[in-house]
N, C-alpha and C positions, 0 to 999 in steps of 0.2 A: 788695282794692285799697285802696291809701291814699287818704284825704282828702287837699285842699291841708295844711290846717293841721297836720295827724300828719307831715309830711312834716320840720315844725321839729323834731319832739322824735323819730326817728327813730333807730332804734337802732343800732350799728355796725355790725353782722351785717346789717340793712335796707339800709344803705345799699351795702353789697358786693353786696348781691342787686342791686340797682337798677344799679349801677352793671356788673354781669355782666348784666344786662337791657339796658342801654344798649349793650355794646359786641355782644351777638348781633345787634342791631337795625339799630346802624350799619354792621356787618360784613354783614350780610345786604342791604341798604335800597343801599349803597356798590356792591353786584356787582350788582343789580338795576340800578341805575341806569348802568354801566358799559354793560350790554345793551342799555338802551330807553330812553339817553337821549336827547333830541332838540338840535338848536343851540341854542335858546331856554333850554334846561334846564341847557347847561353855560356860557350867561352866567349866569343867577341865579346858580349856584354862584363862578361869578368875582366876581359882584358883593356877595357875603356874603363872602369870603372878605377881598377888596380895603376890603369896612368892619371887617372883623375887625381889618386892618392898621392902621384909620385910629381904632379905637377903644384902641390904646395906651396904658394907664393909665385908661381910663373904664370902668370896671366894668362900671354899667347899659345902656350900648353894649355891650359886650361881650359881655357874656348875651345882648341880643335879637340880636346880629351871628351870635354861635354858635347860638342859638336857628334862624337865620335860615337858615344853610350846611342843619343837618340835615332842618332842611323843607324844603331846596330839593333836598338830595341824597332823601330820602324821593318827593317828587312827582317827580324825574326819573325814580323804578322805574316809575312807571306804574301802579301800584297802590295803589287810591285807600283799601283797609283798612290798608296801613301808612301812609299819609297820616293818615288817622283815628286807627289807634294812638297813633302818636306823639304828634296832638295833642291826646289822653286822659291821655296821660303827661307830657306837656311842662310845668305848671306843676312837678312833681314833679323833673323833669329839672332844672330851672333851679333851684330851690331846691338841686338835689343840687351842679348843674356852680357855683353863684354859691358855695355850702361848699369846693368842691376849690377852686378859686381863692384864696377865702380860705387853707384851711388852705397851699395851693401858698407864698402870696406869705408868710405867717409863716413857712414853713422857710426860704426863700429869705433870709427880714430872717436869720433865726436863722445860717443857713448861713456871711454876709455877716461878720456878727457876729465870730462865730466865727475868721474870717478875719483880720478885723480885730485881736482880741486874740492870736493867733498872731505875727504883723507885731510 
């Protein structure tokens, strides 16, 4: 298992593992909580969701917003060892999800760019 810190210098092959590690978890965590979620557990998930919306260009909202959905969607399975996983994983997740962002919003300028010198 990675440290916080190995998680900056993290190799690309590492972070596709992680990142396939992420999506089995949310795909898994997401049908669980479909099953055994309760009212209380599908406002959390509104109420991450509706600050995802409200976090717009705010970065560090926007990690602890998205941070916020998967832990809500995670406690709604009911299952308090993927509540636990995940929040074993989580600094590593947010270091992973705060890089795809970044690299996201650079192709996007590039993509813009791009665009722009075509015009």
């Amino acid at each position: 298992m990675f440290s916080f810190p190995s998680a900056i210098l993290m190799e690309k092959e590492d972070l596709n593992h992680l990142l396939e590690v992420r999506r089995i978890m949310e795909v898994g965590a997401a049908a669980a909580a479909a099953k055994n979620r309760t009212t209380e557990d599908l406002e959390k998930m509104k109420q991450a969701l509706e600050e995802m919306k409200q976090a717009n260009g705010i970065e560090e909202l926007g990690e602890k917003s998205d941070l916020n959905f998967h832990l809500a969607v995670a406690a709604a399975s009911q299952n308090p060892l993927l509540v636990n996983l995940l929040l074993n994983v989580s600094d590593i997740m947010q270091e992973a999800m705060k890089e795809t962002r970044r690299l996201w919003l650079f192709s996007k300028k590039q993509r813009q760019n791009a665009c722009m010198r075509s015009i």
